[in-house]
N, C-alpha and C positions, 0 to 999 in steps of 0.2 A: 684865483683858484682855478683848480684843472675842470672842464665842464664836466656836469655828471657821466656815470657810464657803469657800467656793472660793478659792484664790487662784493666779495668772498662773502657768503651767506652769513658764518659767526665771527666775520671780518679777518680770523687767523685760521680761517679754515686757506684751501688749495683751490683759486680761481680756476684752473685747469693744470691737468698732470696728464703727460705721457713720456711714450716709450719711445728715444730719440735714434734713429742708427745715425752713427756717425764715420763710421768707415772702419775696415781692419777686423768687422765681425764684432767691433764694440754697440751697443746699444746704451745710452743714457737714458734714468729717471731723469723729468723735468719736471718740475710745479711752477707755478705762478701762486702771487697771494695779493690781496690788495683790491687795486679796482684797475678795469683793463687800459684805461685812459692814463695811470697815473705815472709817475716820474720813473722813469723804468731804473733799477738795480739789482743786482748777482749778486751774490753769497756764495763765499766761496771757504768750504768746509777742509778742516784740517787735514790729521795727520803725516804724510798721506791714506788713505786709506779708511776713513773715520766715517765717512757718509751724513747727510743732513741730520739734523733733529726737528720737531715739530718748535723748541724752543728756537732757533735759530729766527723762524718768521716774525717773532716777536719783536727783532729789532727793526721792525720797519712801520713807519704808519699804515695802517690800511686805508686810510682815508685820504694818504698824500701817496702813497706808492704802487707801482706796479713790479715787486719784487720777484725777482727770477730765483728757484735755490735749484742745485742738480747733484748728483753723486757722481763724482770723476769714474772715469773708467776703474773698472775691477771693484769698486765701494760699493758700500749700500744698496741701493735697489740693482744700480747697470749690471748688466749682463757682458758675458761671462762675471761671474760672479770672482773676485780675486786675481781674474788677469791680467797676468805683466807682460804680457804678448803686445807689443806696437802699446806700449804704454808710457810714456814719458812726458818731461814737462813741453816739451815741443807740440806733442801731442795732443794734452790738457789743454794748453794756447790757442790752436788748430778748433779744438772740440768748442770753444766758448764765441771761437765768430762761428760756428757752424748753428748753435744756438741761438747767438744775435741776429743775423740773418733771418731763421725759422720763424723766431716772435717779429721781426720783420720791426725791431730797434736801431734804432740811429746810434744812440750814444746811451751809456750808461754809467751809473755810481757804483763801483766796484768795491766790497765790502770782502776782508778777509781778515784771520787770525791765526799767528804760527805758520804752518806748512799753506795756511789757506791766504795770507800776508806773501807769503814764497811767489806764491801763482800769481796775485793780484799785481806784483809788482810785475815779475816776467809778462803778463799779459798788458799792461799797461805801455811798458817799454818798448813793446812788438807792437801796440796798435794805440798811440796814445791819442789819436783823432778820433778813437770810439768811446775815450774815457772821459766822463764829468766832475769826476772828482772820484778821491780813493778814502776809506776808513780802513786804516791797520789796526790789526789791536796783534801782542806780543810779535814783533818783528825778527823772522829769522830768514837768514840772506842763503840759506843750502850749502850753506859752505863746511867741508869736512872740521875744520877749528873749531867752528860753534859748537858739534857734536862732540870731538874732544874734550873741548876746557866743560860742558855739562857734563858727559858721560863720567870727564877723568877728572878733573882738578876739583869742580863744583861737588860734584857726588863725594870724593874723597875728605874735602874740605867740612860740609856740612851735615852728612851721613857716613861717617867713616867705617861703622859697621856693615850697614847696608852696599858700601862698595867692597867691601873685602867678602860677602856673599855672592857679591854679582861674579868676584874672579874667583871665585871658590867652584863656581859650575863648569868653568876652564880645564884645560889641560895646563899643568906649568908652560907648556912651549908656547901656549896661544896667549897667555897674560902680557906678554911684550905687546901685542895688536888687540883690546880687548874688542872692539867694536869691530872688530873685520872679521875675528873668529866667531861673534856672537850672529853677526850678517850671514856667514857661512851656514851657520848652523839653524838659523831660524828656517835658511830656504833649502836647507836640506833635505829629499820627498821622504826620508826615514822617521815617522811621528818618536823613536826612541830618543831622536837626535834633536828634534824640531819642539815639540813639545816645550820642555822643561824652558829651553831658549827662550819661546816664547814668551812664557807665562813672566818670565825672569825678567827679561826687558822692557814687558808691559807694568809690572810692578816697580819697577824703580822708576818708572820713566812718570808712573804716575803720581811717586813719592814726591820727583823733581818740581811736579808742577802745580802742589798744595803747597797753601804757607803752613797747614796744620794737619799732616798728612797722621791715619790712621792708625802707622807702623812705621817701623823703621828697619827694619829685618827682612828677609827673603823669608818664605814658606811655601818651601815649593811639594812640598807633600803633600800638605795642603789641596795646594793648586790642584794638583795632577788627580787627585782620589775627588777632585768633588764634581761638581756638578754645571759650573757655568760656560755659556759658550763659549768656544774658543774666538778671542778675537782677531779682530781681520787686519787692523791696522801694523801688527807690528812685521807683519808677510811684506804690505809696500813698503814699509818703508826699508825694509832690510834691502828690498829691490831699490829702492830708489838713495840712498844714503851710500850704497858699494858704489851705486853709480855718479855717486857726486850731484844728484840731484838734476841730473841728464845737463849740469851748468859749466859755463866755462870758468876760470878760476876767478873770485870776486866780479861775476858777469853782472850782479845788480848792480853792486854797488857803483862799477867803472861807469854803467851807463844809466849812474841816475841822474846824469845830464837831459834823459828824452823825457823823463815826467818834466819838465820844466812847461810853467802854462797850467799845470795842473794843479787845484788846489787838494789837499791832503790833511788828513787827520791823524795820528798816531797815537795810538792809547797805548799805555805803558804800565804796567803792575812793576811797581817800585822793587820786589823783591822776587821776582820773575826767576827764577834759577835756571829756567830751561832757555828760556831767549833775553838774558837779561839788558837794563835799560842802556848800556854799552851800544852799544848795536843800533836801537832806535834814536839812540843821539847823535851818533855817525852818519846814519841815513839823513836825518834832517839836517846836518847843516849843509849836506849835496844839493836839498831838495828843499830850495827856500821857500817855496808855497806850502809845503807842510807847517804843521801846526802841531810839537808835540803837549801828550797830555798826558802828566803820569798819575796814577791812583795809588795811594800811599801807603795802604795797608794789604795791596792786594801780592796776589802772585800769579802765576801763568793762564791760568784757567778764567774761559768767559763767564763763566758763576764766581767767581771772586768779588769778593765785596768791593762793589764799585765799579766793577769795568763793565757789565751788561749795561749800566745807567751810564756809564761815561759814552759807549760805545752809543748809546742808542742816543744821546745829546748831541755825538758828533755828525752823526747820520742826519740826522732833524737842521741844522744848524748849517751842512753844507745844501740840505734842500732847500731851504729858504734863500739861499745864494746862488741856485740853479735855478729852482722854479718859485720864487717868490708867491707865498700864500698870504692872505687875509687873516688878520686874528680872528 
């Protein structure tokens, strides 16, 4: 067991948070949670765009970890608040030794889901002598297809109404590209043009990724006449998706030769529509130290039944294989 040392006052409180500059005029939130001696690990938050939650600490022991969580450049807390100025995944990559360094870490458990699986792998690839092992949960590789067959074929296939809304806010001319005119249009600085965009691909994208989704329709009247903030996630990722997810073409996948040595966990919601288990089975059989794990009932989201417990058993299970604890 790791010798005593501080740990978080209600154990899921914030060991210490601050304001990180990281170059470029970017500043990152940083927290730590746990105790400062313990088995250092990152959390690495969706969208793009999507920023930490207080739930997110919860996947970690406090009593075995010293967990790192941050908001990528332009999310959550970091400042400029939504900038895609020197924002990219090369950047994101850059930002996370800039942070390892700071806490003054050797190696760490790199923990991500979705867009935060994207990073963890890219980061892992570019510095795998920093990495002790990785937890995925819904695996998606940035690659323009995966958006396609969800946005077009999934969407169409299992909400056919709700997709023929989504190209209903189109021009006829822009329904041949739907995801490129919907990109155009969310980062357009016109709120006439941007708006509706938004709300419209925040709503189907979150239909995608419930097994029991609320709705099945667009209501964008709705949307537009009430009262919730506008969200932030769907701004990156419209930047970051036009751009191919700043990736080369199948750039994980080609080079999941460099996690090798690494051992890996992959949690899988069986019925995942937005990253489905395709994808996460392809990556493992590249990356024979992974371990995939699918949850049967579940779908994309880390509140699915099953996957915060699956994830947080994966987590526990490679630390006992890093830093072997005492019952």
């Amino acid at each position: 067991m790791p010798p005593e040392g501080a740990v978080s006052g209600d154990l899921f409180s914030p060991l210490t948070a601050q304001m990180l500059p990281v170059g470029e005029g970017h500043s990152l939130y940083v927290e730590t949670v746990g105790r400062d001696d313990g088995l250092p690990a990152v959390y690495l938050h969706g969208g793009p765009g999507s920023g930490c939650q207080p739930g997110h600490r919860q996947l970690f022991d406090p009593r075995r970890f010293r967990a790192v969580l941050f908001d990528q450049r332009g999310a959550g807390r970091s400042t400029p608040r939504r900038s895609r100025k020197d924002n990219t995944t090369a950047h994101l990559v850059a930002d996370m030794e800039t942070i390892r360094a700071a806490l003054g870490i050797e190696r760490w458990l790199v923990v991500g889901g979705s867009w935060g699986a994207t990073l963890a792998l890219a980061y892992a690839q570019a510095h795998p002598e920093r990495v002790s092992g990785i937890v995925l949960r819904a695996t998606f590789l940035g690659t323009r297809r995966e958006l396609e067959t969800a946005f077009g074929t999934t969407l169409s296939t299992f909400y056919p109404r709700l997709y023929q809304d989504f190209l209903d806010l189109l021009d006829p001319a822009e329904r041949a590209a739907p995801l490129e005119a919907y990109w155009r249009r969310i980062l357009d600085p016109d709120p006439a043009i941007h708006l509706p965009a938004v709300w419209a691909w925040y709503d189907v994208e979150r239909t995608l990724s419930q097994v029991n989704p609320p709705a099945d329709r667009l209501d964008l009247e709705k949307r537009l006449q009430g009262n919730d903030p506008l969200p932030g996630s769907p701004f990156m990722e419209a930047h970051y998706f036009s751009n191919d997810c700043f990736l080369a073409p199948d750039q994980l996948m080609t080079n999941a030769g460099r996690l090798a040595g690494i051992p890996g966990r992959v949690i899988q919601g069986r019925y995942d529509l937005l990253c489905p288990p395709a994808t996460a089975y392809a990556l493992a059989e590249r990356w024979t130290e992974a371990k995939l794990i699918p949850v049967p009932s579940a779908g994309h989201g880390q509140t699915e039944p099953g996957v915060e417990r699956a994830m947080r058993d994966a987590i526990a299970e490679l630390a006992r294989s890093i830093l072997p604890m005492n019952a």
